[in-house]
C-alpha positions as CSV (number, residue, x, y, z in Angstrom):
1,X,57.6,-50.5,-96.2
2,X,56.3,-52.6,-93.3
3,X,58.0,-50.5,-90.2
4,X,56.0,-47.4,-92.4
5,X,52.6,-49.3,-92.4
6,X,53.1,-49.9,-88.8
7,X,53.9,-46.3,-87.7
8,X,50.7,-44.6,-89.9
9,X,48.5,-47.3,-88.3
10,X,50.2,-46.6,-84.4
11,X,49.7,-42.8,-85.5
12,X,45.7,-43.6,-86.5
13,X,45.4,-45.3,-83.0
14,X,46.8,-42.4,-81.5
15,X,44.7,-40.1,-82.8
16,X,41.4,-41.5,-82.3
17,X,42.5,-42.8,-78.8
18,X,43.4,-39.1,-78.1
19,X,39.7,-37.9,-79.9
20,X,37.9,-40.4,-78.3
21,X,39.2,-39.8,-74.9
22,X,39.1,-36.0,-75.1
23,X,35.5,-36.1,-76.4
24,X,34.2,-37.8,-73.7
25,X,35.5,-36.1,-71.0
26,X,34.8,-32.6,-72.5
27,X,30.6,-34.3,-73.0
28,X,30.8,-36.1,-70.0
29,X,31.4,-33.1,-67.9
30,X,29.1,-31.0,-70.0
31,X,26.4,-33.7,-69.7
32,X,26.6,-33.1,-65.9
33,X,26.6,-29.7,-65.6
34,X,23.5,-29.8,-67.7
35,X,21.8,-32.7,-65.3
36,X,22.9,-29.8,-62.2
37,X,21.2,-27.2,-63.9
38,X,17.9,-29.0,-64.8
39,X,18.1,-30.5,-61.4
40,X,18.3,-33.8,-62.4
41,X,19.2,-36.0,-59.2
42,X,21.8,-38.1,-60.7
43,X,23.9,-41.3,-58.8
44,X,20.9,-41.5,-55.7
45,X,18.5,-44.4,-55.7
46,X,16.8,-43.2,-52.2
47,X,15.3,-39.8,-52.9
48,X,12.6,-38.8,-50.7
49,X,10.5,-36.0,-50.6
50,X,12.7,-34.0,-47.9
51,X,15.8,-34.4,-49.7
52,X,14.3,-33.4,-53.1
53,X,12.9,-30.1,-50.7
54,X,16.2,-29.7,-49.3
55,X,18.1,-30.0,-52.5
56,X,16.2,-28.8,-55.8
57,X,16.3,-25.0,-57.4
58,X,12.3,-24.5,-57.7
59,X,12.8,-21.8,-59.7
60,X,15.0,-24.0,-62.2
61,X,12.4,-26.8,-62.1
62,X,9.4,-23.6,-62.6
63,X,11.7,-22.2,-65.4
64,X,11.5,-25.6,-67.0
65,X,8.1,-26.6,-66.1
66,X,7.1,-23.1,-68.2
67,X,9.2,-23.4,-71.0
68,X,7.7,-27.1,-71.8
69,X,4.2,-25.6,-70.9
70,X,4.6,-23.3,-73.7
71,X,5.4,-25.2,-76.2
72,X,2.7,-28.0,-75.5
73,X,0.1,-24.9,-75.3
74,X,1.5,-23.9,-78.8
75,X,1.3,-27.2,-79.9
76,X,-2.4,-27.0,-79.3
77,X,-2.7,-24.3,-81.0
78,X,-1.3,-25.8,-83.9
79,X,-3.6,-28.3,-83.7
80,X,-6.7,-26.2,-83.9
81,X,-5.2,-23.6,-86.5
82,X,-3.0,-25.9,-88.9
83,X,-2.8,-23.2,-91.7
84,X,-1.2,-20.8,-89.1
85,X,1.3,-22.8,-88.8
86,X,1.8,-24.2,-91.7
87,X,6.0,-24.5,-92.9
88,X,6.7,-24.2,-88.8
89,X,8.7,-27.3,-88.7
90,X,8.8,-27.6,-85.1
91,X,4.7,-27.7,-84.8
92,X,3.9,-28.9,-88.4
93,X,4.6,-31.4,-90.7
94,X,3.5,-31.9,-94.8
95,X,2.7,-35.3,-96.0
96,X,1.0,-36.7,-99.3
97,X,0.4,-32.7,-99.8
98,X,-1.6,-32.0,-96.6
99,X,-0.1,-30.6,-93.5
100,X,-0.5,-31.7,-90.0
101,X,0.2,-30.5,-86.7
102,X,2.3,-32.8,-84.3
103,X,-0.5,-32.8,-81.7
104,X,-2.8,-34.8,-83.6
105,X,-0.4,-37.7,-83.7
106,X,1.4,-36.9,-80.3
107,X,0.7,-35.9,-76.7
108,X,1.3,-32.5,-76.5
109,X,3.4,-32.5,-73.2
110,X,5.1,-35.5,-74.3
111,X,6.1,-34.3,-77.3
112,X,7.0,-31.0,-76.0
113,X,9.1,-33.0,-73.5
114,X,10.9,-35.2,-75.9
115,X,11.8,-32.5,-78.5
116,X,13.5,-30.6,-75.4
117,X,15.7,-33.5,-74.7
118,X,16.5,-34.1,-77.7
119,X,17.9,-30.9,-78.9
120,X,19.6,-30.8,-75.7
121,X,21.4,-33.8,-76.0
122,X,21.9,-33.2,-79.7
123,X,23.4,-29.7,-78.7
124,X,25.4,-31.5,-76.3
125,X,26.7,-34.3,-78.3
126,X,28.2,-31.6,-80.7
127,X,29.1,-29.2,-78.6
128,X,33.3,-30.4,-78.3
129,X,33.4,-32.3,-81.4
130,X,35.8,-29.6,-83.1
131,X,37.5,-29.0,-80.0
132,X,38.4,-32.8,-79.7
133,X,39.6,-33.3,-82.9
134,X,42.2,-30.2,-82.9
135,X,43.3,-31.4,-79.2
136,X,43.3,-35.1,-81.0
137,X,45.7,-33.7,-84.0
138,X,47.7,-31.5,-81.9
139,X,48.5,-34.6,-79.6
140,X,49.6,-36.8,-82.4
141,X,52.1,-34.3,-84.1
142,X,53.4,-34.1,-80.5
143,X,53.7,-38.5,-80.3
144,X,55.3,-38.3,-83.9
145,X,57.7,-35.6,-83.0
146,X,58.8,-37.5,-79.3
147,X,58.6,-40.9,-81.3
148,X,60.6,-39.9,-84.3
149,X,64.6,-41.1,-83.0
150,X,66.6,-39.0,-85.9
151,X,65.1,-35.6,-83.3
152,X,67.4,-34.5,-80.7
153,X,65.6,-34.9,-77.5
154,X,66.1,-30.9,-76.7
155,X,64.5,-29.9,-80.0
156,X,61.3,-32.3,-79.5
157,X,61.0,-30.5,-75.8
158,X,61.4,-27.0,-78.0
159,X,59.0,-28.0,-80.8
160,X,56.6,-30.4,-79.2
161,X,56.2,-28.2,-75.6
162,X,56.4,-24.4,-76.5
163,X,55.4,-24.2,-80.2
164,X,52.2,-26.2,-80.0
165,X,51.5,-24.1,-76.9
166,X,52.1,-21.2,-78.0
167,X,50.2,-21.5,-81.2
168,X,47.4,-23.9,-80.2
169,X,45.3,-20.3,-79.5
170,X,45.7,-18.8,-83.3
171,X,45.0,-22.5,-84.9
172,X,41.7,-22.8,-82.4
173,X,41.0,-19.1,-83.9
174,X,41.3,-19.3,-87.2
175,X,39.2,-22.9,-87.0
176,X,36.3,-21.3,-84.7
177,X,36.5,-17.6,-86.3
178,X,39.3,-15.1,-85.0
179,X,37.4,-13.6,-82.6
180,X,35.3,-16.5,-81.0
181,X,38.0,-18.9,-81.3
182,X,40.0,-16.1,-79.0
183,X,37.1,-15.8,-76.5
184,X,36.6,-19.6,-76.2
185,X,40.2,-20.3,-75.9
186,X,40.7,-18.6,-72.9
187,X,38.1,-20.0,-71.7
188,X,39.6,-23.4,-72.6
189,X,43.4,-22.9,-72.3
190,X,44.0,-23.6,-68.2
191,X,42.2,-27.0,-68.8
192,X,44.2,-27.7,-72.6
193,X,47.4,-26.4,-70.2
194,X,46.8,-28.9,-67.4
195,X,46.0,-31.8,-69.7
196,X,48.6,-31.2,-72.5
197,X,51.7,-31.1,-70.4
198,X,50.5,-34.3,-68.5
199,X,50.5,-35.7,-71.5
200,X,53.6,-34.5,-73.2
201,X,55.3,-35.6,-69.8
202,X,54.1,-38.9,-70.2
203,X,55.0,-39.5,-73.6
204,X,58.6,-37.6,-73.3
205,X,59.8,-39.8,-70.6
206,X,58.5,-42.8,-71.9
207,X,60.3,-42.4,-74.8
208,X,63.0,-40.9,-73.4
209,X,63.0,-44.4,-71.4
210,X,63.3,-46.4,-74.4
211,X,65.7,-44.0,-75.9
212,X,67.9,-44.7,-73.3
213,X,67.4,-48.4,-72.9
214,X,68.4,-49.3,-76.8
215,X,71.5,-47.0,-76.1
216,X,72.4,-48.8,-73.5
217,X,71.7,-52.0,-75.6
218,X,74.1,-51.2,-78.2
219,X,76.8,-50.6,-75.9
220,X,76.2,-53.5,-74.5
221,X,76.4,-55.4,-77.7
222,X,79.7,-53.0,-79.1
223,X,81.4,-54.4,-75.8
224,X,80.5,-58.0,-76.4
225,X,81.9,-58.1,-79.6
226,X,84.8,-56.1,-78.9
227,X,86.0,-58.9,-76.7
């Protein structure tokens, strides 16, 4: 009962360890493609006016200069013509009955600003979470299968490398929708590829290590007793 307890909290580990660190590189190198496309500056403390000449997209920085600019103009609008507006959730609000507009209690622009950011980093922050946690599940039937000892070491390579591999695109489709989950797992698959067999690699040797070293053990110990 205790070596079970031990294995479903080792498998647990495993698969947040393997959520957790899929998650963050998926959103970490999403969250820098979005600061390149908003031209965000990032990891430079000296920026001076020739370099921000030399190296920011003025038509990225109008694009988003306009796009902001809209919707602080509509939030003035808002403002001056509630009823227009009214059930809008993104210029109006109701409270106590009565219905406001988000520029009489905010700065327009700053507003406008901080609503962008947020539903970008919102959008951002959810953007791999399904994606991690089939990678995460995937990962952990693979430790189970290389850490179970009763499996021949030539079926695990069979059922944890090819299978999984060969079926990870028609699990991601039926999870994401047969024919988005198709689209985005080619998009995916060279990266799931790279990352999957590094890690099945890893694991199989490691084990395969151990495997080897408690054989070795037990011979050791037949021989002992033996003489």
């Amino acid at each position: 009962m205790k070596k079970s307890l031990i294995k479903i909290i080792k498998t647990l580990i495993m698969l947040i360890i393997s959520i957790l660190i899929i998650y963050l590189i998926l959103t970490l190198n999403r969250f820098l493609f979005w600061c390149n496309r908003n031209q965000i500056l990032l990891f430079n403390n000296n920026i001076s006016p020739e370099y921000i000449l030399d190296n920011v997209d003025i038509n990225a920085i109008n694009s988003l200069g306009a796009n902001i600019e809209d919707f602080a103009n509509t939030l003035d609008e808002s403002k001056l013509n509630v009823e227009a507006f009214k059930g809008d959730g993104n210029f109006t609000f109701t409270k106590d009955g009565k219905t406001y507009s988000f520029a009489e209690y905010y700065n327009s622009i700053g507003f406008s600003v901080w609503t962008y950011l947020s539903s970008e980093f919102q959008a951002i922050s959810l953007l791999y979470v399904d994606i991690a946690i089939l990678w995460g599940i995937i990962l952990t039937v693979f430790y189970i299968i290389a850490s179970n000892e009763k499996i021949n070491y030539n079926t695990k390579f069979v059922i944890g490398y090819f299978v999984i591999m060969i079926f990870i695109v028609q699990m991601y489709g039926y999870l994401k929708g047969i024919f988005f989950g198709f689209i985005d797992s080619i998009k995916y698959m060279p990266a799931f590829y790279i990352i999957y067999t590094i890690a099945f690699i890893i694991i199989y040797y490691i084990n395969r290590k151990k495997y080897k070293e408690m054989i070795n053990g037990l011979n050791n110990t037949i021989k002992e007793k033996n003489i």
